[in-house]
N, C-alpha and C positions, 0 to 999 in steps of 0.2 A: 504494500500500500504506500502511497506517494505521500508524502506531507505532507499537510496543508498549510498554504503560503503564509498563513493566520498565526503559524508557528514558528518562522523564522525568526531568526534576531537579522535585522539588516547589516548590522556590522559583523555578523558572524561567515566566515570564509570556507567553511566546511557543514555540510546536510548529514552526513554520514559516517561512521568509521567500522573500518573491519581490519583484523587479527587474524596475526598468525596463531598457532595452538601452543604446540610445545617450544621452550622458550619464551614466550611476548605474553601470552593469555597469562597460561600456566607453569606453572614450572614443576614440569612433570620427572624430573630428574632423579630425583629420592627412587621412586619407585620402578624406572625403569634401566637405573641401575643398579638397584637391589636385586631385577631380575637378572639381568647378565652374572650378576655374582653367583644368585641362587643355580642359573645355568654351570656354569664353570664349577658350583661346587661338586654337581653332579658330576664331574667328570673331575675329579681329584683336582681340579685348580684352585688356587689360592683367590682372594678376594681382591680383586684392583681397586686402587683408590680412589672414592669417589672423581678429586679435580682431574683425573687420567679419565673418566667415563663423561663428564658433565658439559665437555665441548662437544661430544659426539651426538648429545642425545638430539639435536635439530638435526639430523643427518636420516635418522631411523634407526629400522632393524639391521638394514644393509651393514652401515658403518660401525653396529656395536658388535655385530657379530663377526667383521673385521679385528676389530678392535682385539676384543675375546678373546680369540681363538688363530688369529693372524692367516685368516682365511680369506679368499678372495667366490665371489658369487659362482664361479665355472669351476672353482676348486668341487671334488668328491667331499659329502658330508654338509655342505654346505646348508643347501637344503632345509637340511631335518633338523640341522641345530636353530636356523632360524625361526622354523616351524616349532618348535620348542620354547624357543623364548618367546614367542609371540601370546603360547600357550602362559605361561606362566605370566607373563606380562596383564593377558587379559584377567589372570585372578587376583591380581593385586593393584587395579586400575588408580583405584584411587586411596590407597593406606595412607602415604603419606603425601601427595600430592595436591598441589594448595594453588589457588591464584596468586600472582605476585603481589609483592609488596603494592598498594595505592590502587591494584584495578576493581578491587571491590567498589572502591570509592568512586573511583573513573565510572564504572559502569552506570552506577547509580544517579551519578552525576549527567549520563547523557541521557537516561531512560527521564527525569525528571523532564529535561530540555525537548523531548518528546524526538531526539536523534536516534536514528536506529544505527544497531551494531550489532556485527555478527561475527564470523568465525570461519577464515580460507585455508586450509592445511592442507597437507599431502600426505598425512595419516587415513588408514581407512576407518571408510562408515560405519565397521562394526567393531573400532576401537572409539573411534569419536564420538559418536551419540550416546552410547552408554557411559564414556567417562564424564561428558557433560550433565547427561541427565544425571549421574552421583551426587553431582558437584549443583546441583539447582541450578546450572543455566542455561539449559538447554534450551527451556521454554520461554527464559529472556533475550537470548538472541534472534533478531529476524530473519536471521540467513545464516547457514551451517554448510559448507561446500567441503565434502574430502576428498580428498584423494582418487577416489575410485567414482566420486557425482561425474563427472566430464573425461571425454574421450583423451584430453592434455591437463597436465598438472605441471603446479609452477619449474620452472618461471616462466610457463608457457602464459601468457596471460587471461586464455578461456577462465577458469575458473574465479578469476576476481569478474571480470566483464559478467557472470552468470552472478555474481553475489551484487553487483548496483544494480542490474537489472530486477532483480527480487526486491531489493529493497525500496526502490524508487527514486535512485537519486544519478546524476548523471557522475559522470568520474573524475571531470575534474574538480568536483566539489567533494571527491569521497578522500579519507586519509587511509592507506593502508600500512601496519606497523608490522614487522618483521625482525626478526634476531638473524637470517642468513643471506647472503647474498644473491638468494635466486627470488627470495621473499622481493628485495627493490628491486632484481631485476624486472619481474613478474608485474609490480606492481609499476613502474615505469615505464613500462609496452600497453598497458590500459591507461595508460593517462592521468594516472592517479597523482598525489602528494605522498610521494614514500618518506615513512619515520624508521630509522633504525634503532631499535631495540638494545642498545647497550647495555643491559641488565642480565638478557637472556647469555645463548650459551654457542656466545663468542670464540673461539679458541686466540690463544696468545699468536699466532703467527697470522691471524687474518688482518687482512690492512682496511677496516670498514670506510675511507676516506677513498679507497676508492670505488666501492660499490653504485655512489649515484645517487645517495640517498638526498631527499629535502631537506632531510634534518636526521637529528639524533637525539635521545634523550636518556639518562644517565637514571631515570625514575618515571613511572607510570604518572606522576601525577603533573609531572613535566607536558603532559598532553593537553589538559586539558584550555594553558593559556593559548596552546598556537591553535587549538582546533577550536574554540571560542574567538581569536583574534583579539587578546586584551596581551600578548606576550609585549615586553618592551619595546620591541619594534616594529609590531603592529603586523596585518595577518600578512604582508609583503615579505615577513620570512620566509613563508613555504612559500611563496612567488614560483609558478612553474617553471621552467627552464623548456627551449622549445624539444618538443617531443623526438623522441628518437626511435618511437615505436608505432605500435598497432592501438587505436583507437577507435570505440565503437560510434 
């Protein structure tokens, strides 16, 4: 449903915002690397450090079970161990997995403003909707895209274009926030204002300055001046830069 014009604020530079999942929503990390451990305990390996697990986990299953196991996806075994941890993964969706620091507040804060917000991952549908519906916010977001809703997944930019189209708002009024590099790519082939997530789960050798982003923000609650336009220097921070992508 499209907003009504009745509800804008005229100074406000942004209709909409949409999220990445693991890393930017949530910080799913505790729990899906508690699984890789519980995997490997299985198999007589010792327990890896969390900060060695916690840059991988925006990556998926692919790259933990890289990580693991120092397996590569055409390696023998590959497979089954990932089919394994995905198992185990989905019985511990949400033990200790929590929204970030400030987005409870964020959320609450745009549902007020009558802004819709949703949720664009490349986790599948029958890890996403149930971790969300755990977690109560299933039914507060207006649009929920994984992995597996569209035939391309980020950084392709089908799946953000299918999430403003749901929600009613067009793209360059939408903010999309991301912790990985294909997140701004993805979201800067739709036309969007990309925010990088520097909270989420960055690794030390990634250079986020050059990903493309609009902006960046070191806290969830860092969002809410540039996506209202009250930030110091007014909403001409996220100022779009001319496009370099596909636009609907």
């Amino acid at each position: 449903m499209r907003q009504s014009d009745t509800t804008r604020s005229v100074s406000r530079p942004f209709d909409g915002v949409l999220f990445d999942l693991d890393g930017t929503l949530l910080d799913t990390a505790p729990d899906m690397g508690g699984s890789l451990n519980q995997l490997r305990a299985e198999h007589g390996l010792s327990a890896l450090p969390f900060g060695a697990i916690r840059s991988q986990v925006s990556h998926g299953s692919v790259a933990l079970i890289q990580l693991g196991f120092g397996k590569e996806p055409s390696d023998d075994g590959f497979t089954g161990l990932q089919a394994r941890f995905l198992d185990i993964y989905r019985e511990r969706l949400s033990w200790e997995t929590r929204p970030f620091p400030g987005i409870d507040e964020l959320l609450l804060t745009l549902e007020q403003a009558a802004i819709p917000w949703g949720v664009v991952t490349n986790k599948p549908r029958w890890l996403t909707e149930p971790l969300l519906e755990e977690l109560g916010l299933f039914g507060r977001a207006r649009v929920v895209i994984s992995g597996d809703t569209t035939a391309n997944r980020k950084p392709h930019p089908e799946p953000l274009l299918l999430a403003t189209r749901s929600i009613g708002v067009t793209n360059d009024r939408c903010v999309y926030v991301g912790d990985a590099q294909r997140d701004i790519e993805a979201g800067n082939r739709a036309g969007m204002c990309t925010v990088a997530a520097l909270f989420g789960y960055i690794g030390a050798a990634e250079s986020v300055s050059t990903w493309g982003a609009n902006h960046a923000v070191n806290h969830a609650s860092e969002l809410l001046p540039l996506i209202f336009g009250t930030a110091p220097d007014g909403p001409d921070v996220l100022a779009r830069r001319p496009s370099r992508g596909q636009r609907s």
